[in-house]
N, C-alpha and C positions, 0 to 999 in steps of 0.2 A: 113338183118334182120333174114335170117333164120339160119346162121350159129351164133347167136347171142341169137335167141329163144333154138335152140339145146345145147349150154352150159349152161342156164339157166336150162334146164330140164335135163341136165346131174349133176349138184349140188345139184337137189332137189333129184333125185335120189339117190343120193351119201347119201346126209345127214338122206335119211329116210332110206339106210343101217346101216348107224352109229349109228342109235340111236335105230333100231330095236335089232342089236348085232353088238357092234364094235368089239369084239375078233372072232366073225364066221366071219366076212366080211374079218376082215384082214387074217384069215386063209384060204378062200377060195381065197383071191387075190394070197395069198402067191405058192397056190397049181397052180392056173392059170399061172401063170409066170414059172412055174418050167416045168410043160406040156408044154407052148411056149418053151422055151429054149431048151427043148430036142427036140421037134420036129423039130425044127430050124438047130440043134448039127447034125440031123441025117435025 
């Protein structure tokens, strides 16, 4: 149940970033993945 409850509450989340700003969300995903990757690289 709880891993179950947790991706419920990871979608509501999800969707009230979308709909607060889907081009700032995707932009700071975009920035977050780039920060993994180098840190990862190096």
């Amino acid at each position: 149940m709880v891993p179950f409850l947790m991706k419920i509450m990871m979608v509501m989340v999800i969707q009230l970033l979308l709909n607060y700003n889907l081009l700032s969300s995707l932009f700071d995903l975009y920035w977050v993945n780039q920060f993994v990757h180098l840190f990862l690289l190096h």
